[in-house]
C-alpha positions as CSV (number, residue, x, y, z in Angstrom):
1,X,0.0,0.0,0.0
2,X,2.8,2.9,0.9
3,X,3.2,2.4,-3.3
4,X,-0.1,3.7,-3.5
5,X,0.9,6.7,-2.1
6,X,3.3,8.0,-4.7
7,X,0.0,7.7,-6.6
8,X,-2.0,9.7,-5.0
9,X,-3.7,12.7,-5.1
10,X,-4.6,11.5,-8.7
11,X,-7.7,14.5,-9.9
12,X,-10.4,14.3,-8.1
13,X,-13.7,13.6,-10.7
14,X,-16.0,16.4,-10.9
15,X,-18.7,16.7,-13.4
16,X,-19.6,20.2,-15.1
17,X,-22.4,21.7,-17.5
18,X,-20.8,22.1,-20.7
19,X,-22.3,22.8,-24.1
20,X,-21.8,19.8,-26.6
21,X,-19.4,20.4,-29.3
22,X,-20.5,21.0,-33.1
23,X,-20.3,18.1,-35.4
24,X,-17.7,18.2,-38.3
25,X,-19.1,16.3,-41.6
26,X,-17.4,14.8,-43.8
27,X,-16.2,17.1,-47.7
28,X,-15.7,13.9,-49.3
29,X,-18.4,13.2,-51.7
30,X,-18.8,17.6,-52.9
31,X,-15.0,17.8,-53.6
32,X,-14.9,14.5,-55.5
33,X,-18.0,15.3,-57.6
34,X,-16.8,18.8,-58.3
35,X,-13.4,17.5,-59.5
36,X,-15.3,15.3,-62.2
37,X,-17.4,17.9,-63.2
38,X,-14.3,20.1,-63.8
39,X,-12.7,17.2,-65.9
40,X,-16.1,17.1,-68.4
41,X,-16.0,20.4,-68.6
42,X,-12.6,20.4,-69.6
43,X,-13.5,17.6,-72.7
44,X,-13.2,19.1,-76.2
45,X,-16.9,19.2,-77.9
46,X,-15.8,17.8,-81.3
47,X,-14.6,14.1,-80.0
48,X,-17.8,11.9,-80.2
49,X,-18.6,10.3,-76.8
50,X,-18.3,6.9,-78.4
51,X,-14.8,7.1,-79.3
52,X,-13.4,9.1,-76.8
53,X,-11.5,7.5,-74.0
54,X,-11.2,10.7,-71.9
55,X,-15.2,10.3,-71.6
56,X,-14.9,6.4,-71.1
57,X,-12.6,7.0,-67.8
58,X,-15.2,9.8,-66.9
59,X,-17.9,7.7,-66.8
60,X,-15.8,5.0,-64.9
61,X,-14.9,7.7,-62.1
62,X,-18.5,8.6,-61.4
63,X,-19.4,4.9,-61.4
64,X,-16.8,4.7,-58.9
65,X,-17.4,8.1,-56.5
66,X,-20.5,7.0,-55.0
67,X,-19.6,3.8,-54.2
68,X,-16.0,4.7,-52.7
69,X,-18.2,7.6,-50.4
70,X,-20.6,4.5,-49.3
71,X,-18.0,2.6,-48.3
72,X,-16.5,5.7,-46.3
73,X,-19.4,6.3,-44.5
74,X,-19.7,2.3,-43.9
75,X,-16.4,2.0,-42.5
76,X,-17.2,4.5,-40.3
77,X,-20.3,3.9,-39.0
78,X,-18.5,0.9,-38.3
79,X,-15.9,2.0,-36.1
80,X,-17.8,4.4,-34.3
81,X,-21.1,1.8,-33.7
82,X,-19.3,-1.4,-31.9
83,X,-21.8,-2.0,-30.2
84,X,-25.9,-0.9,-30.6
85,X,-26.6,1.9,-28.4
86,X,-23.0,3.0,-27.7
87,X,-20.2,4.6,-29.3
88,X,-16.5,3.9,-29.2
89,X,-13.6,6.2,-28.3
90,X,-9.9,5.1,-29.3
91,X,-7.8,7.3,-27.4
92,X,-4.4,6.3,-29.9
93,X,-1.8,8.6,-28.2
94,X,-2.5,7.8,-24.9
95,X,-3.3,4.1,-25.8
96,X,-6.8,3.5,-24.5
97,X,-10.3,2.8,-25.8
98,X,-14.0,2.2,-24.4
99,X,-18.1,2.2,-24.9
100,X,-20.2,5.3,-23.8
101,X,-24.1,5.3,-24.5
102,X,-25.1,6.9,-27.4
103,X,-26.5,10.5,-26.8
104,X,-24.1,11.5,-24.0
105,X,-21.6,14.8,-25.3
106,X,-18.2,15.0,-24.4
107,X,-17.3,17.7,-22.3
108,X,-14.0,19.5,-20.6
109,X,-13.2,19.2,-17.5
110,X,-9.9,20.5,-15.7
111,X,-7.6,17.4,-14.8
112,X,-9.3,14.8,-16.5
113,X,-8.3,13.5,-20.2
114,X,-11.8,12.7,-21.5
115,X,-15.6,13.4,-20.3
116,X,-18.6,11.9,-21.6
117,X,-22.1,12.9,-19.7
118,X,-25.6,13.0,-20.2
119,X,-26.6,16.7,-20.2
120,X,-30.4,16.0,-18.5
121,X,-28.5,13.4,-16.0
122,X,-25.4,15.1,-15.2
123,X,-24.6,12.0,-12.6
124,X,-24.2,10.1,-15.4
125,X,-21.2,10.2,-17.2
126,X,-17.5,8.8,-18.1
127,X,-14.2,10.0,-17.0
128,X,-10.9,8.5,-18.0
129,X,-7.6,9.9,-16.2
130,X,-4.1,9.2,-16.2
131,X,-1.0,9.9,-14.2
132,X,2.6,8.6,-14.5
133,X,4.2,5.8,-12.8
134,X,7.1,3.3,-12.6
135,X,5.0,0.7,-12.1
136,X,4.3,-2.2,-14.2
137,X,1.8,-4.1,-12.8
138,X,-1.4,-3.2,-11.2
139,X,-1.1,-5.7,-8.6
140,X,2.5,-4.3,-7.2
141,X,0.1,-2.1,-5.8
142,X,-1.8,-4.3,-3.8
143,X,-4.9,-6.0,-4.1
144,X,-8.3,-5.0,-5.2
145,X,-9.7,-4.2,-1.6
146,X,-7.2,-2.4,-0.5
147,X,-6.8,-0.2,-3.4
148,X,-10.6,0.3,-3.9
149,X,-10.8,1.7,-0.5
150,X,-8.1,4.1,-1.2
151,X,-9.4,5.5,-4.2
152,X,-12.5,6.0,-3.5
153,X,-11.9,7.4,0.2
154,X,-9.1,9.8,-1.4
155,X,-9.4,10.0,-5.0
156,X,-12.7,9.2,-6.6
157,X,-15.2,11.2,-4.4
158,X,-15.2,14.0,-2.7
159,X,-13.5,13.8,1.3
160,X,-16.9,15.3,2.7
161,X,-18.7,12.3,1.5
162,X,-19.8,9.4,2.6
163,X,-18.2,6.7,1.0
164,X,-18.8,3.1,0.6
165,X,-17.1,0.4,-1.4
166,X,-19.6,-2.9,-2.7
167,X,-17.1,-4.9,-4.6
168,X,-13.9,-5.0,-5.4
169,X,-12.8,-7.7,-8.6
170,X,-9.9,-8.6,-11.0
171,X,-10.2,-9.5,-14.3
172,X,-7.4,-10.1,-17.2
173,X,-7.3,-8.7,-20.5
174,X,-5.4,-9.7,-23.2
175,X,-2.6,-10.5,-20.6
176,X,-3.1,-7.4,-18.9
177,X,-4.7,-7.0,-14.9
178,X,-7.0,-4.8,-14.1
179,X,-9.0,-3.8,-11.1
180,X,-13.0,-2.9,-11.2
181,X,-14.7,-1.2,-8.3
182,X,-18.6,-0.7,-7.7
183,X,-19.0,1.5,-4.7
184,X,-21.6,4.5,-3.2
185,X,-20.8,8.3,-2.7
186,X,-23.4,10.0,-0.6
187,X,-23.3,14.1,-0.8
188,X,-26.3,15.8,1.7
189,X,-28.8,16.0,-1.7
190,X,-27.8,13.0,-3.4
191,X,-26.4,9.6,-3.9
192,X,-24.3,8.5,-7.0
193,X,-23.8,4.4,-7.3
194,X,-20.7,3.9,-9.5
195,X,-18.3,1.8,-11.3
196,X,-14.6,2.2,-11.5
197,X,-11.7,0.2,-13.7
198,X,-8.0,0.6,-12.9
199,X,-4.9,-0.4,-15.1
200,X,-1.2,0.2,-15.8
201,X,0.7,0.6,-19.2
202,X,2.8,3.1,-20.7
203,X,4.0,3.9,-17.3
204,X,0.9,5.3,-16.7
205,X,-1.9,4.5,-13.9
206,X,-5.3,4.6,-15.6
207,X,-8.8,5.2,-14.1
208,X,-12.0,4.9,-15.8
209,X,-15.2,6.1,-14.0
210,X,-19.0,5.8,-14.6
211,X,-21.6,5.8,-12.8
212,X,-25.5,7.5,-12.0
213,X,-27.6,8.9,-9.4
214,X,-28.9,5.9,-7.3
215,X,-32.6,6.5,-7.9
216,X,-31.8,5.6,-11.6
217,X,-28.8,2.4,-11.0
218,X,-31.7,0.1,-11.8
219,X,-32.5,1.7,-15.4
220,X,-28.4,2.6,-15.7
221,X,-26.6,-0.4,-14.6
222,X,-26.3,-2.4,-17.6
223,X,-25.0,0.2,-19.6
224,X,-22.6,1.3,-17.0
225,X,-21.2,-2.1,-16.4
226,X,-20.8,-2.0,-20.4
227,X,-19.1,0.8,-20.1
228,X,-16.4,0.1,-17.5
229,X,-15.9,-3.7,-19.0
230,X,-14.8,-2.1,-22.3
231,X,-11.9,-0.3,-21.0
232,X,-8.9,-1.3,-22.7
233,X,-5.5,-0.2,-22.8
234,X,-2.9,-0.6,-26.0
235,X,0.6,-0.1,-26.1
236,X,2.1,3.3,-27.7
């Protein structure tokens, strides 16, 4: 446990109103279609269609356009829809990657790396932070009790709450050990039930939170333990 300590304070999650971020589309399909239209234009009028290859490739480009934009928008979709009702995020710098629930916008909030929350629900949302360490293992740490009480007493709730861990697992990925935590943080107007996954790579510690207001755990827990099962680190 004293490693721990060299840990801690990790930033302490908060949750924010922010407004959601605009959408950037895609200028795929308008620049390729103008760039045909510029090469017909550009066609002499006196070759006959029939005989001129110029017109033949032409005609074989806007064949092609539409279905090289379908497949764009296919293999996105794709990527983005892993899994019906969520959305994926690939963090590729700082090698990580998990679900959130489709609908929720990501937001900025001081000291953590990426924010995902519902803006009617503000309880409900997903955190990922990260801090440096030397350690290799998650388990050099100690085991999943003991490191699910620290957390959550020092790090993942605020000191004047009342604080109160459920379960504390480990599970293996790809060769890798993590640590998941369920646990309660009662505030004076409010209770939030949440979910916490814990991992070290890159020579970082990495926390993934979720979680929701406890009147709505009932409606919320399936997608929240989808949530904190996909967290995955990769190496960079």
């Amino acid at each position: 446990m004293a490693a721990l300590q060299h840990l801690l304070p990790i930033h302490r999650t908060s949750f924010s109103n922010s407004s959601s971020q605009s959408q950037k589309h895609s200028p795929v399909r308008k620049t390729t279609l103008c760039l045909v239209r510029a090469k017909q234009a550009s066609v002499p009028s006196s070759v006959q269609p029939q005989d001129s290859p110029t017109r033949r490739k032409l005609l074989a480009i806007g064949a092609i356009v539409p279905w090289i934009v379908q497949l764009s928008q296919t293999s996105t979709s794709f990527a983005a829809e892993s899994k019906k009702g969520f959305l994926a995020v690939m963090d590729r710098k700082d090698g990580y990657s998990f679900l959130y629930p489709f609908g929720w916008q990501e937001v900025v909030i001081e000291g953590q790396d990426k924010v995902f929350k519902d803006v009617i629900e503000p309880l409900e949302s997903v955190s990922v932070n990260m801090i440096p360490t030397s350690k290799q293992d998650i388990r050099d740490l100690g085991s999943p009790q003991q490191i699910g009480e620290a957390l959550i007493k020092k790090v993942l709730a605020p000191s004047s709450q009342k604080t109160k861990l459920i379960e504390a697992t480990e599970h293996d990925v790809d060769g890798k050990a993590y640590y998941t935590f369920e646990f309660i943080a009662q505030a004076p107007n409010y209770t939030r039930h949440a979910l916490s996954a814990i991992t070290i790579g890159n020579g970082k510690f990495y926390t993934l939170t979720t979680g929701a207001n406890q009147r709505r755990w009932e409606k919320m827990k399936d997608k929240l333990h989808t949530v904190v099962d996909s967290f995955k680190i990769v190496n960079v």
